[in-house]
N, CA, C and O atoms as a Tripos MOL2 file, in Angstrom:
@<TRIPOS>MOLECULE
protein
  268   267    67     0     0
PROTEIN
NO_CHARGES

@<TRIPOS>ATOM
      1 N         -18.3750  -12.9730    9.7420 N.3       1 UNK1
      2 CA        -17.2390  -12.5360    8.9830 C.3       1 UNK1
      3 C         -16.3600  -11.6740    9.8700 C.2       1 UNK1
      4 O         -16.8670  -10.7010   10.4300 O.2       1 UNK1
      5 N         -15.2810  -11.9180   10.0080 N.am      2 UNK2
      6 CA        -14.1980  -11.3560   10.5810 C.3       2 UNK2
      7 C         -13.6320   -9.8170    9.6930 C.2       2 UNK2
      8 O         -13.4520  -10.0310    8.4940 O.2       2 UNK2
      9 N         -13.4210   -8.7360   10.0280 N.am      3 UNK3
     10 CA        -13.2150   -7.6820    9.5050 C.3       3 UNK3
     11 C         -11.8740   -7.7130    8.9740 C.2       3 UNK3
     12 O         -11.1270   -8.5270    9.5170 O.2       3 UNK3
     13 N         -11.3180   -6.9060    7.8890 N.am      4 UNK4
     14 CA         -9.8620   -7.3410    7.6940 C.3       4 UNK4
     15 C          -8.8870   -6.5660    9.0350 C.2       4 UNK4
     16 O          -9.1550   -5.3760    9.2060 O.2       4 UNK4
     17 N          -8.3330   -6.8730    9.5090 N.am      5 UNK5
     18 CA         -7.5150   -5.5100   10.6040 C.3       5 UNK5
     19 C          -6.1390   -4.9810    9.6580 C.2       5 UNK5
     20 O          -5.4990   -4.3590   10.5060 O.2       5 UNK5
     21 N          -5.7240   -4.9370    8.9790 N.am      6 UNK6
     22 CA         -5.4540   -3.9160    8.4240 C.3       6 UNK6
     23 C          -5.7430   -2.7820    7.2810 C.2       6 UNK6
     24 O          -5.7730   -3.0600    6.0830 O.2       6 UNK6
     25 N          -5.9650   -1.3880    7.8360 N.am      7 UNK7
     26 CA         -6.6100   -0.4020    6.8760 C.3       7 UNK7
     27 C          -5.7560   -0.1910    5.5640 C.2       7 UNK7
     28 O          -4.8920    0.6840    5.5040 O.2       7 UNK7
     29 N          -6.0490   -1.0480    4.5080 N.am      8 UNK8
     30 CA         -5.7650   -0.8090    3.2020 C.3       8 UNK8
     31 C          -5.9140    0.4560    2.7590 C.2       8 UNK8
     32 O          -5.1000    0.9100    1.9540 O.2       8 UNK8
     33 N          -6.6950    1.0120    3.0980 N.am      9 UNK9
     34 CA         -6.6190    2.4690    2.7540 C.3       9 UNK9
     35 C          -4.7460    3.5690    2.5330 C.2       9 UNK9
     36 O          -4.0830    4.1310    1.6610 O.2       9 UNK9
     37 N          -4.7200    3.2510    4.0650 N.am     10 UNK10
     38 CA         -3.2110    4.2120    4.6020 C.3      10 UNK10
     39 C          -2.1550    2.9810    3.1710 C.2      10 UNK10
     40 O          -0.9620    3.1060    2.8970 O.2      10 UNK10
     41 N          -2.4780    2.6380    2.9700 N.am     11 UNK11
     42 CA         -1.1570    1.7460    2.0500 C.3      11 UNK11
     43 C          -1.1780    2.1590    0.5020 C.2      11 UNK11
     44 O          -2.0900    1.7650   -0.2240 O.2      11 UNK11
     45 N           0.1470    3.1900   -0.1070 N.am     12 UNK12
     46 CA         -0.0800    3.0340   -1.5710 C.3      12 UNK12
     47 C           0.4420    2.2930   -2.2320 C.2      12 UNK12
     48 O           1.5970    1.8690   -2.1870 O.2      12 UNK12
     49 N          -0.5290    2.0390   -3.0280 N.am     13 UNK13
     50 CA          0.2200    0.3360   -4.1340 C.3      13 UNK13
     51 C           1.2920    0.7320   -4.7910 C.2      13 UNK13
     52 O           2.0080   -0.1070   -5.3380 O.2      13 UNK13
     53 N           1.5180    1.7890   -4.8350 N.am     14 UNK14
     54 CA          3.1000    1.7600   -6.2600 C.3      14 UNK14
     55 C           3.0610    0.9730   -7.0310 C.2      14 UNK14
     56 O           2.1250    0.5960   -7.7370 O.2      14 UNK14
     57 N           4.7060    0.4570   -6.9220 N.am     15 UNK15
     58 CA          4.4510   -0.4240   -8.0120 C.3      15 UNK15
     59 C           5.8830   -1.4850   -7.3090 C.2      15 UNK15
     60 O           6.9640   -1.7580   -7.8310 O.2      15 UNK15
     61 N           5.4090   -1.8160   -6.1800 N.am     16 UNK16
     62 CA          6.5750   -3.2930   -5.3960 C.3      16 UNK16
     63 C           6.5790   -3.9320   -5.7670 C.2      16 UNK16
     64 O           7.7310   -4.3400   -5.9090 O.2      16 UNK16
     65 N           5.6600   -4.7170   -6.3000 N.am     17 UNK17
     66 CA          5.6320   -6.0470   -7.3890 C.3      17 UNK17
     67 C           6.7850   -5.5650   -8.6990 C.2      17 UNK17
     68 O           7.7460   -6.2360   -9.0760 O.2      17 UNK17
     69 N           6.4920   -4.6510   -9.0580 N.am     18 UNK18
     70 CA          6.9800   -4.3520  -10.3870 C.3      18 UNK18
     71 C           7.9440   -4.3130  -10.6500 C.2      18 UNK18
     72 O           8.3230   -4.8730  -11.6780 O.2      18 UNK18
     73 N           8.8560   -3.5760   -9.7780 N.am     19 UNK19
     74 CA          9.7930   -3.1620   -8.9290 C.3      19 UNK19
     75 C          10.2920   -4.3410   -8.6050 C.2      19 UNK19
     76 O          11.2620   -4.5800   -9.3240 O.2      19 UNK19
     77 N           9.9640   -5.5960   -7.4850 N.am     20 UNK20
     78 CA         10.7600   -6.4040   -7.5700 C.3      20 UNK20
     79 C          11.1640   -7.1280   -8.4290 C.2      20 UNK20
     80 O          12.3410   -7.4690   -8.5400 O.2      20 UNK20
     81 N          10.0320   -7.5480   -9.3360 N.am     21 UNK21
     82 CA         10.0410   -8.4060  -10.7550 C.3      21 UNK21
     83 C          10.8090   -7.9930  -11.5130 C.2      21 UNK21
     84 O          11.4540   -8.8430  -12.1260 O.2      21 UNK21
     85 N          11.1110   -6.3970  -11.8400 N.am     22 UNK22
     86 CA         12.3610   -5.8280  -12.8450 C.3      22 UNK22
     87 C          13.4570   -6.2270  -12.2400 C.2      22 UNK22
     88 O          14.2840   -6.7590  -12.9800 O.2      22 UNK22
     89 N          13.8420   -6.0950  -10.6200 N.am     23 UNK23
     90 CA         15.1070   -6.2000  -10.6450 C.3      23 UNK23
     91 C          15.7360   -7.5890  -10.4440 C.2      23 UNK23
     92 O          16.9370   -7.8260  -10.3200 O.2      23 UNK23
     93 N          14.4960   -8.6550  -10.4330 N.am     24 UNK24
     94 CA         15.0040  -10.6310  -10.0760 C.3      24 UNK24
     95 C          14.8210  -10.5720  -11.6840 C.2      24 UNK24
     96 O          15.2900  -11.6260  -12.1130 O.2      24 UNK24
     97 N          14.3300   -9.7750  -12.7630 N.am     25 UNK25
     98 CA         13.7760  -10.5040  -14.3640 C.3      25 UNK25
     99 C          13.3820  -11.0450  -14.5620 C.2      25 UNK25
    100 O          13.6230  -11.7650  -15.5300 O.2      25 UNK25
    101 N          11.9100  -11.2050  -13.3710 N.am     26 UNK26
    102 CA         10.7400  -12.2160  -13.8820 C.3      26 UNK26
    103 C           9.8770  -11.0530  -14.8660 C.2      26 UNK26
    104 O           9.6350   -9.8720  -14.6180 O.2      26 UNK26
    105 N           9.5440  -11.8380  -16.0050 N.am     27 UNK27
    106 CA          7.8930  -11.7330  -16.3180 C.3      27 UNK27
    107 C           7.3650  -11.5790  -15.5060 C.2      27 UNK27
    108 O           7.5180  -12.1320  -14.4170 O.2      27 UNK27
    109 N           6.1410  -10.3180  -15.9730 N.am     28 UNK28
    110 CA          5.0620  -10.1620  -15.2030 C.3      28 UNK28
    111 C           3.7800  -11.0050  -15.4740 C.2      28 UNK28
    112 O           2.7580  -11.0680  -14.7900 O.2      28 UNK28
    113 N           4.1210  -11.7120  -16.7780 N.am     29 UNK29
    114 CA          2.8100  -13.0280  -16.5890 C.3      29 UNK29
    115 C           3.3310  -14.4400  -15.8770 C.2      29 UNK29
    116 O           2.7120  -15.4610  -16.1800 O.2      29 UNK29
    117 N           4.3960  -14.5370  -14.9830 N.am     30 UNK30
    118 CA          5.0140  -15.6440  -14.3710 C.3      30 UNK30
    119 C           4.3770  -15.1830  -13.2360 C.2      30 UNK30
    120 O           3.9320  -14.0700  -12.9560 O.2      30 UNK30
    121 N           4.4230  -16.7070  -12.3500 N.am     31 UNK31
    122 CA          3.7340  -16.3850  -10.7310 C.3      31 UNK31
    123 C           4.8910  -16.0510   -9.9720 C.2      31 UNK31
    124 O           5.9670  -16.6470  -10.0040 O.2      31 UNK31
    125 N           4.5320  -14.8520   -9.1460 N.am     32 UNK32
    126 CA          5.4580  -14.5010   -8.3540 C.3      32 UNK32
    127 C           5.1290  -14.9700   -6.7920 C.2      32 UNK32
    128 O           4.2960  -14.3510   -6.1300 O.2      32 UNK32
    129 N           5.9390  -16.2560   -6.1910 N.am     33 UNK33
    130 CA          5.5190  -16.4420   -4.8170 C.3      33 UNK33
    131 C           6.3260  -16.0380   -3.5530 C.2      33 UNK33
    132 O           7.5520  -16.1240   -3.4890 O.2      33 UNK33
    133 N           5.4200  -15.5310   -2.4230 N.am     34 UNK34
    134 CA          6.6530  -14.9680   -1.6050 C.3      34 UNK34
    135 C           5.9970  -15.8450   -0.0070 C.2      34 UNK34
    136 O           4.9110  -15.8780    0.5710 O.2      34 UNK34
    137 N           7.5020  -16.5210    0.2380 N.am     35 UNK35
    138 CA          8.0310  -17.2490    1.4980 C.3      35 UNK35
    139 C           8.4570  -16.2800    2.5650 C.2      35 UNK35
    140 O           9.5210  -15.6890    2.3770 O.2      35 UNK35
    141 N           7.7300  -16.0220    3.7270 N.am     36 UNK36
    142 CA          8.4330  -15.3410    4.6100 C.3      36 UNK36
    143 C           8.6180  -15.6040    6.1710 C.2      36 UNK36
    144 O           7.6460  -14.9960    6.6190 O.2      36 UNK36
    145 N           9.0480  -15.9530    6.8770 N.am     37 UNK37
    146 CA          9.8480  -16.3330    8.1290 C.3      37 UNK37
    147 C          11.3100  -16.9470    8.3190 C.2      37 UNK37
    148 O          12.2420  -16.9770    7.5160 O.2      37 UNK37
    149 N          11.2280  -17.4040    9.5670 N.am     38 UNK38
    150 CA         12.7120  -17.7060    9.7810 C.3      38 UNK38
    151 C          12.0580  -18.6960    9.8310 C.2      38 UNK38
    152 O          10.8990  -18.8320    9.4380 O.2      38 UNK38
    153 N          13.2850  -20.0930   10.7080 N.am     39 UNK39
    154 CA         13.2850  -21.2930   11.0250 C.3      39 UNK39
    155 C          12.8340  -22.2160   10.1020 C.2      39 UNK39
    156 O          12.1210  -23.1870   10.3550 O.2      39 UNK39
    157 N          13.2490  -21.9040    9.0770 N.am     40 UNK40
    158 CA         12.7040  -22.6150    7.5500 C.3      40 UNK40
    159 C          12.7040  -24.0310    7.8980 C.2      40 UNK40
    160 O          11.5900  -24.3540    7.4860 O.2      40 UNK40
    161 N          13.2010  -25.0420    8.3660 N.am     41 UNK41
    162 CA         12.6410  -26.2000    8.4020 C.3      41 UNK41
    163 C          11.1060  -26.8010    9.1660 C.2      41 UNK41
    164 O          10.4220  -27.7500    8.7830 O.2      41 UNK41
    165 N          10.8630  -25.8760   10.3710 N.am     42 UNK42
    166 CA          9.9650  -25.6360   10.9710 C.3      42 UNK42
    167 C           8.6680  -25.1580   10.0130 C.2      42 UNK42
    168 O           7.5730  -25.7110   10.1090 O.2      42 UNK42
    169 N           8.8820  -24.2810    9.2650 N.am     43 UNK43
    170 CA          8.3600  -23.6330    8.2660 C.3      43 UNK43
    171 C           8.0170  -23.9110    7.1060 C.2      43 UNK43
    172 O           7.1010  -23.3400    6.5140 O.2      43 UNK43
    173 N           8.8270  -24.9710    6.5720 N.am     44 UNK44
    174 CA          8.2880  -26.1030    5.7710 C.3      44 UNK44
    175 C           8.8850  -25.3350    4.0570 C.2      44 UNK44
    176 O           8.5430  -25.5870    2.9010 O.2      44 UNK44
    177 N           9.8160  -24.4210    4.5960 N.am     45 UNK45
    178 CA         10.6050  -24.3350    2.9570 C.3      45 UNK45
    179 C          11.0520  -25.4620    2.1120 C.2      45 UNK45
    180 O          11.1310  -25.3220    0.8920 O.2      45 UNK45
    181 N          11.4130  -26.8150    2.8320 N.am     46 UNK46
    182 CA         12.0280  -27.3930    1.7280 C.3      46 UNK46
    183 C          10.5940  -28.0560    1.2040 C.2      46 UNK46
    184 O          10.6430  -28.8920    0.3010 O.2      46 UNK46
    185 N           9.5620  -27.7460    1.6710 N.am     47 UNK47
    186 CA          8.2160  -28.7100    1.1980 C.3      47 UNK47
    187 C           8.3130  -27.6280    0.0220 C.2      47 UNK47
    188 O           8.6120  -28.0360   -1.1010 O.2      47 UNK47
    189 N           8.0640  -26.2110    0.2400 N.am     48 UNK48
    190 CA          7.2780  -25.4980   -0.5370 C.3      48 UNK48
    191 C           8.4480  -25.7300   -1.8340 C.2      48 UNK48
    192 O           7.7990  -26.4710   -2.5720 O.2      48 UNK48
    193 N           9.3060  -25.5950   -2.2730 N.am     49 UNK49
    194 CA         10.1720  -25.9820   -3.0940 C.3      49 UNK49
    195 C          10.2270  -27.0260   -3.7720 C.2      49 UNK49
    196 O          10.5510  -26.9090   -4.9540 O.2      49 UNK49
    197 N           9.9830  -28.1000   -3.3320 N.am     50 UNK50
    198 CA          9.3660  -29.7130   -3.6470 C.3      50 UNK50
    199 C           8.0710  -29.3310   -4.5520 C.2      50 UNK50
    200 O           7.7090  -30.0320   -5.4970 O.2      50 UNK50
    201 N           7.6800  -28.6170   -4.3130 N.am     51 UNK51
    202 CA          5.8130  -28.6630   -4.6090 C.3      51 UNK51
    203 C           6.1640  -27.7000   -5.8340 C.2      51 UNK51
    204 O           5.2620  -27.8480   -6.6580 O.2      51 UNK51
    205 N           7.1250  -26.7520   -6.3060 N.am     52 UNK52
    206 CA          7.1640  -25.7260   -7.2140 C.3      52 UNK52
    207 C           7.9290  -26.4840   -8.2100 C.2      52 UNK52
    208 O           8.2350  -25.7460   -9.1470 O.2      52 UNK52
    209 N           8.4610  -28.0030   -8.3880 N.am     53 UNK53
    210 CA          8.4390  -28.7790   -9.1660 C.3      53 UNK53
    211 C           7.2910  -28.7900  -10.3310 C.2      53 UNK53
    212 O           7.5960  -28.8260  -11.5240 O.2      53 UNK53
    213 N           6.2840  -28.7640   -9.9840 N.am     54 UNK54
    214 CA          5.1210  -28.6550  -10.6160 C.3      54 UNK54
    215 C           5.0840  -27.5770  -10.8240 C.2      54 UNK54
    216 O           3.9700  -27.4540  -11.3330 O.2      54 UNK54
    217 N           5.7460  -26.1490  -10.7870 N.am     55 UNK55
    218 CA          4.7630  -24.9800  -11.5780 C.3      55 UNK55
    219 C           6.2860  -24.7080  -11.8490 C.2      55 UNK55
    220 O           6.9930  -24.3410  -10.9110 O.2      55 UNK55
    221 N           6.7570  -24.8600  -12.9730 N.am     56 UNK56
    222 CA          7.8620  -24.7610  -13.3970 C.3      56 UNK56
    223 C           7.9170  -22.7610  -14.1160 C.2      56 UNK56
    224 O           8.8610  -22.2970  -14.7540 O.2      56 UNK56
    225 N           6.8940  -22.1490  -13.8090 N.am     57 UNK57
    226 CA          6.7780  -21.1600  -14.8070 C.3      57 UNK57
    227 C           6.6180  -19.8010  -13.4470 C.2      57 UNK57
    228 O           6.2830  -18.6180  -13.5020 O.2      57 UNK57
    229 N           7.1290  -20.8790  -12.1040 N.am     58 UNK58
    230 CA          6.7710  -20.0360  -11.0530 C.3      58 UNK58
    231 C           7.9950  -19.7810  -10.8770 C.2      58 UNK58
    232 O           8.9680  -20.3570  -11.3650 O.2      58 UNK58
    233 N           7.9230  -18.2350   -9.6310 N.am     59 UNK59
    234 CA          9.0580  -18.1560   -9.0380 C.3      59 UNK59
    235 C           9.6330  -17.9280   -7.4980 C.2      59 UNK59
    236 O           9.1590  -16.8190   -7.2520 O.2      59 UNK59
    237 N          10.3710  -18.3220   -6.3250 N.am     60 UNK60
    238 CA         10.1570  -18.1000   -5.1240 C.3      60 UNK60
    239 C          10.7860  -17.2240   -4.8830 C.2      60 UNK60
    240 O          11.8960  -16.9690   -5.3500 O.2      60 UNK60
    241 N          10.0190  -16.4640   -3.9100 N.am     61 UNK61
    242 CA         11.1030  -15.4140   -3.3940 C.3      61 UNK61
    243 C          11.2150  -15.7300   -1.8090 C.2      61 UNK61
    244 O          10.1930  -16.2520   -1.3640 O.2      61 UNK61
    245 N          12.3780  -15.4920   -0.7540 N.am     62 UNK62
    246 CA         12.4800  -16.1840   -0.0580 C.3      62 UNK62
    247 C          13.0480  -15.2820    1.2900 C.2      62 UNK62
    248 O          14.2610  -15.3530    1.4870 O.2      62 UNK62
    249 N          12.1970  -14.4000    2.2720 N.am     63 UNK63
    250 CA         12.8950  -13.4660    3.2640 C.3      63 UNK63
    251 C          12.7110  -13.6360    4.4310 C.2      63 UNK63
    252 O          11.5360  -13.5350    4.7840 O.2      63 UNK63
    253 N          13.6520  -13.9270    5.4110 N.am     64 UNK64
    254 CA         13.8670  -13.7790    6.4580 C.3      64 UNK64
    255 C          15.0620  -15.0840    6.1960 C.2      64 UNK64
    256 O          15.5090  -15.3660    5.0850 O.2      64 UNK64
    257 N          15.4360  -15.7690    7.4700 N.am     65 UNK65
    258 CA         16.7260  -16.5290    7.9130 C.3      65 UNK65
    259 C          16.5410  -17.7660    8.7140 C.2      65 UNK65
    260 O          15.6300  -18.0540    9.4900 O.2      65 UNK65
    261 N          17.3570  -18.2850    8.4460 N.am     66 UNK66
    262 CA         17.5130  -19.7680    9.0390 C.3      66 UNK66
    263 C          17.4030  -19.8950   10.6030 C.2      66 UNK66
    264 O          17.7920  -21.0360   10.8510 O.2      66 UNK66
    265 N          17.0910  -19.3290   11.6580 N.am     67 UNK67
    266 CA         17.6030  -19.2330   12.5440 C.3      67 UNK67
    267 C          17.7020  -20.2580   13.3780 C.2      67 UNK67
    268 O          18.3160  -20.1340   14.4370 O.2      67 UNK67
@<TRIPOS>BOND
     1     1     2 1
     2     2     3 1
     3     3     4 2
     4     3     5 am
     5     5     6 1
     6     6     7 1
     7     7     8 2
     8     7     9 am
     9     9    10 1
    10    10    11 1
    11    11    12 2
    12    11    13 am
    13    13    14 1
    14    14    15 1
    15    15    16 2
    16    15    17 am
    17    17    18 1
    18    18    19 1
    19    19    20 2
    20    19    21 am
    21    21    22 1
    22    22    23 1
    23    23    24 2
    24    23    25 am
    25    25    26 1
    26    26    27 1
    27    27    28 2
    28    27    29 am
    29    29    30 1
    30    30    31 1
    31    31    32 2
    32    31    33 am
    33    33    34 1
    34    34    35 1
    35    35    36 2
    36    35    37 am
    37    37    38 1
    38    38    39 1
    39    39    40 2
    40    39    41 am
    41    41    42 1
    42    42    43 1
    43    43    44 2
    44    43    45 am
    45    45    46 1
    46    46    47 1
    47    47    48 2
    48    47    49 am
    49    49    50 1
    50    50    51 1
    51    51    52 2
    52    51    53 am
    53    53    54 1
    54    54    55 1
    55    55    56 2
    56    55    57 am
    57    57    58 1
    58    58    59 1
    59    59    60 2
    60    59    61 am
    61    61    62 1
    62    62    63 1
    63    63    64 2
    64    63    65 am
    65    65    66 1
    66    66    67 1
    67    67    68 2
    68    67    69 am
    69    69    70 1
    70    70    71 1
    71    71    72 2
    72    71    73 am
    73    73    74 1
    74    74    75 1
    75    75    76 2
    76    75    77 am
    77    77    78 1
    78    78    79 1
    79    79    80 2
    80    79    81 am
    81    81    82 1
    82    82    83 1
    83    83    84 2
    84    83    85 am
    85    85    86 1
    86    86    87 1
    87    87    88 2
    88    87    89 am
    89    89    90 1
    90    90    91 1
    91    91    92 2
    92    91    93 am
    93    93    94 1
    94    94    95 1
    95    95    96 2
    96    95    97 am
    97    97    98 1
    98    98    99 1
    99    99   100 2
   100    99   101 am
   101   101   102 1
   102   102   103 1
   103   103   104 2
   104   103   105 am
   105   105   106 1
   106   106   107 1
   107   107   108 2
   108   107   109 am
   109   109   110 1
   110   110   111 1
   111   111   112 2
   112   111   113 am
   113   113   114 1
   114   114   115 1
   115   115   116 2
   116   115   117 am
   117   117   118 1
   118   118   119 1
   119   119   120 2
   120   119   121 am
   121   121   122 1
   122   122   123 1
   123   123   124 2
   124   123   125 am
   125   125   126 1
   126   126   127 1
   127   127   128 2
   128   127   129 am
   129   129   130 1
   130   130   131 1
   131   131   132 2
   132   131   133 am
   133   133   134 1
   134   134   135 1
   135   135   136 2
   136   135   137 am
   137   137   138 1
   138   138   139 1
   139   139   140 2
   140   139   141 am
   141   141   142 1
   142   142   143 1
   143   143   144 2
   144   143   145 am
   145   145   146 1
   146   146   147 1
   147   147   148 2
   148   147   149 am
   149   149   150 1
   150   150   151 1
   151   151   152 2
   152   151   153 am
   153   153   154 1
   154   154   155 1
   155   155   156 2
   156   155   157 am
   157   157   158 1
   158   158   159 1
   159   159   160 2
   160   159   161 am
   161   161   162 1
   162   162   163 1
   163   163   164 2
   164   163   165 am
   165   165   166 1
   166   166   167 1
   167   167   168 2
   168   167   169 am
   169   169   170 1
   170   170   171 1
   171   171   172 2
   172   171   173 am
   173   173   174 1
   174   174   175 1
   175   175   176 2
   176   175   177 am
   177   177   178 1
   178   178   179 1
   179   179   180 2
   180   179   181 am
   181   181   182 1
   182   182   183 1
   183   183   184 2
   184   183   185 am
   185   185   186 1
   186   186   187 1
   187   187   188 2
   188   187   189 am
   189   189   190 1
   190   190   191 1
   191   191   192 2
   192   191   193 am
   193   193   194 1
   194   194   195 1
   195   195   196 2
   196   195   197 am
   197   197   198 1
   198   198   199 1
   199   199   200 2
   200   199   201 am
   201   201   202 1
   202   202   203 1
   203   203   204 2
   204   203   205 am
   205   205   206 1
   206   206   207 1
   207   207   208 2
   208   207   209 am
   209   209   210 1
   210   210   211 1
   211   211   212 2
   212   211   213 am
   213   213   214 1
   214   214   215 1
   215   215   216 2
   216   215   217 am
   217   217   218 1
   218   218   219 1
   219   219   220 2
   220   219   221 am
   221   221   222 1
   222   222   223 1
   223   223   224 2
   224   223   225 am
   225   225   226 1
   226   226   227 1
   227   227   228 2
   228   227   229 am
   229   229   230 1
   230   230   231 1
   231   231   232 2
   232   231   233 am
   233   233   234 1
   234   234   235 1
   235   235   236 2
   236   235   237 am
   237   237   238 1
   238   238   239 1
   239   239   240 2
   240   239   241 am
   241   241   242 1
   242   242   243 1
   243   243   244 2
   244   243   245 am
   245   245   246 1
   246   246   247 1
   247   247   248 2
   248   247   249 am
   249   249   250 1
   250   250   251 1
   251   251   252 2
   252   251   253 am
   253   253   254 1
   254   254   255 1
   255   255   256 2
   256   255   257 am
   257   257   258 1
   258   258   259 1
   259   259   260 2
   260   259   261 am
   261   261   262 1
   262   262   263 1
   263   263   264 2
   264   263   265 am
   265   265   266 1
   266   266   267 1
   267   267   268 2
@<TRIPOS>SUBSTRUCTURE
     1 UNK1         2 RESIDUE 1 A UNK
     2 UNK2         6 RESIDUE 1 A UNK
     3 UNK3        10 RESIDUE 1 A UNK
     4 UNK4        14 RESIDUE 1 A UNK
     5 UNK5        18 RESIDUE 1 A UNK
     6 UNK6        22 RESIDUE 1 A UNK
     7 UNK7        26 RESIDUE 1 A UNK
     8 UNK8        30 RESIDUE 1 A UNK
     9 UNK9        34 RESIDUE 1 A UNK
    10 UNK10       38 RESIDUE 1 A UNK
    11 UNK11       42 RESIDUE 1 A UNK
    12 UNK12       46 RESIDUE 1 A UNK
    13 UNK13       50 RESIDUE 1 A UNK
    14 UNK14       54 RESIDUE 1 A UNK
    15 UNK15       58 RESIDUE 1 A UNK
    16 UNK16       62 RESIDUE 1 A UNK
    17 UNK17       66 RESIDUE 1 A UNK
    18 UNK18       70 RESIDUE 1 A UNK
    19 UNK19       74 RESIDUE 1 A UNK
    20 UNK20       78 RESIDUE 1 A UNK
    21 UNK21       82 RESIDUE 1 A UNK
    22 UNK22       86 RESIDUE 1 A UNK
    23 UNK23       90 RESIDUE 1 A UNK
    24 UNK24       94 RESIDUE 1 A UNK
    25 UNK25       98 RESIDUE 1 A UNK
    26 UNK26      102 RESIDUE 1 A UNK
    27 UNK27      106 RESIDUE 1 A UNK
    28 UNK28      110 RESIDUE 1 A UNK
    29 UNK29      114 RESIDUE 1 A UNK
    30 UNK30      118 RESIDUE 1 A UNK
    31 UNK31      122 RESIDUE 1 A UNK
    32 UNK32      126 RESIDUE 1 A UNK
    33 UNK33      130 RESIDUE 1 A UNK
    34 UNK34      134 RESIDUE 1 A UNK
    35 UNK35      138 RESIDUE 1 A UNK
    36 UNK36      142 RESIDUE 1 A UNK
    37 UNK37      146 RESIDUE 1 A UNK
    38 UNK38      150 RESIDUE 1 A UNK
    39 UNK39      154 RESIDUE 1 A UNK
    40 UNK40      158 RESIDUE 1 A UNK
    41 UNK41      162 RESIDUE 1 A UNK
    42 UNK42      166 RESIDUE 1 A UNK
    43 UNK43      170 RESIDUE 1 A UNK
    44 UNK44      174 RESIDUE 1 A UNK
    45 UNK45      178 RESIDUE 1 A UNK
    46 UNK46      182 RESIDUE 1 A UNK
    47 UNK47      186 RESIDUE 1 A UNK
    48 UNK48      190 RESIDUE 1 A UNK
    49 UNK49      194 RESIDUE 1 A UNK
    50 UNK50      198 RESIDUE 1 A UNK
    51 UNK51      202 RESIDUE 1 A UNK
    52 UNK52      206 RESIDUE 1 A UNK
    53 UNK53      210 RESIDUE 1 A UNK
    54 UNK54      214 RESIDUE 1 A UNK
    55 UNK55      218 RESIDUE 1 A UNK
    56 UNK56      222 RESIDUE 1 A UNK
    57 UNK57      226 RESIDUE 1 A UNK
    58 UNK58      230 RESIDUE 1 A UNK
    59 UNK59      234 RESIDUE 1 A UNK
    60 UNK60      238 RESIDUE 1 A UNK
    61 UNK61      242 RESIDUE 1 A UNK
    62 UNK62      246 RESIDUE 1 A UNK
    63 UNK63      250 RESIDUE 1 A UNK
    64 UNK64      254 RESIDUE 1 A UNK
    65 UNK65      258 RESIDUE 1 A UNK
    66 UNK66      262 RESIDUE 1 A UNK
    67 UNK67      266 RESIDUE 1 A UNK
């Protein structure tokens, strides 16, 4: 088993989820999914979007840039 390398400890949970979900107006019983890099075709954004056809009750969130 591989150890996790980052100390969860030093990190407080707040409330970022919560926080983001109030300010996009998802439900907090909706799935919240998060996409992150650049070079999105490389990266396979337009797959993951294709595939959220099927979870119609989901939602993407989407950070970084096209580069």
């Amino acid at each position: 088993m591989i150890p996790l390398p980052i100390d969860l400890e030093s990190y407080d949970e707040g409330d970022g989820a919560g926080t983001l979900r109030h300010s996009l107006g998802i439900d907090p019983a909706q799935a919240l999914l998060l996409f992150v890099g650049n070079d999105f075709e490389r990266k396979g954004l337009t797959e993951c979007i294709r595939a959220l056809r099927d979870a119609p009750d989901s939602h993407l969130v989407v950070v970084g840039g096209d580069v």
